[in-house]
C-alpha positions in Angstrom: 13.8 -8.2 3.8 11.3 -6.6 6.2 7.5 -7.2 6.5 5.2 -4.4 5.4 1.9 -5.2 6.6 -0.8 -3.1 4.6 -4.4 -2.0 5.6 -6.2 -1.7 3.1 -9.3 0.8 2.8 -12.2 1.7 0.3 -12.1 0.6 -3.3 -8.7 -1.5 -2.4 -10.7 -4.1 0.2 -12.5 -5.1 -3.5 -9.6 -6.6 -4.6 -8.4 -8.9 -1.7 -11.2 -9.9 1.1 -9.4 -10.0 3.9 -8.4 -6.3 5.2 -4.5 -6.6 5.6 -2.3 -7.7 2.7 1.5 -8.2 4.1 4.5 -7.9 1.3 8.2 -7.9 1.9 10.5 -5.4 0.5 14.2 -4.7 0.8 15.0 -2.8 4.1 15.4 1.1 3.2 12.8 0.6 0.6 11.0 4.1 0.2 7.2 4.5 -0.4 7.5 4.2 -4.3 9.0 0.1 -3.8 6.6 -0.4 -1.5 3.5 1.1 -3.8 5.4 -1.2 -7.0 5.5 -4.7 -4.7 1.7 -3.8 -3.8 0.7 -3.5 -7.2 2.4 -6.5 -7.9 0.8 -8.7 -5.5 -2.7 -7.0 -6.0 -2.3 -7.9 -9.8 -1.4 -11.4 -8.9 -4.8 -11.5 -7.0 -7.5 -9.4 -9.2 -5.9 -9.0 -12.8 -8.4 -6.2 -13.1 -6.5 -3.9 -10.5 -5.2 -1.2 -11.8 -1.7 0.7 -10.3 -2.9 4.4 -10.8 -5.7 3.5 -8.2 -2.3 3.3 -6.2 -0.6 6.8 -7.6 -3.9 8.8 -6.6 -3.8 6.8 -2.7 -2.3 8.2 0.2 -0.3 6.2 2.5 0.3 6.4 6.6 1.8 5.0 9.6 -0.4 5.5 12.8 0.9 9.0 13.2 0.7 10.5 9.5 0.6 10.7 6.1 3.5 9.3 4.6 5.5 11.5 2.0 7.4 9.8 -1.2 10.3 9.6 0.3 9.7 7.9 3.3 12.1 4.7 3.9 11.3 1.9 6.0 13.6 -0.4 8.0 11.7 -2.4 10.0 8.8 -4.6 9.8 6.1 -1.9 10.2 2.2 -1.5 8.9 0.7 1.6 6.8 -2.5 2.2 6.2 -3.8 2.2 2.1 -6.6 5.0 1.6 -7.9 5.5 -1.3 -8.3 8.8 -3.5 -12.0 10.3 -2.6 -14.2 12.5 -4.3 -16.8 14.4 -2.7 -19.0 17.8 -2.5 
């Protein structure tokens, strides 16, 4: 198991006060596993979260957004943004 420490950002800091939230997940877990144990644990905390706030989000390491199928190995920490509207 490795660490995935997650920052989280907009309407996802209403569901859990503090601003990280850290899950583990099988090494070579891809972004999907990763989105399915947040859920998990954000539904644990605030049963009024709901997971397609999580399919609209992006995801990203310090260098860029992270595609679907990006794996992770090692302990590591993404960023959570949330969709935005605007005009």
């Amino acid at each position: 198991m490795i660490k995935v420490k997650l920052r989280l950002f907009g309407r996802f800091r209403s569901f859990y006060s503090d601003p990280f939230l850290e899950i583990q997940v099988p090494s070579g877990s891809d972004l999907t596993t990763v989105k399915t144990f947040l859920a998990s644990s954000l539904r644990k905390i605030a049963s009024e979260f709901d997971s397609q706030l999580l399919e609209d989000a992006a995801f990203a390491d310090e260098d860029t957004i992270l595609e679907r199928d990006a794996r992770f190995s090692r302990d590591c920490e993404i960023a959570v943004l949330p969709p935005v509207c605007g005009g």
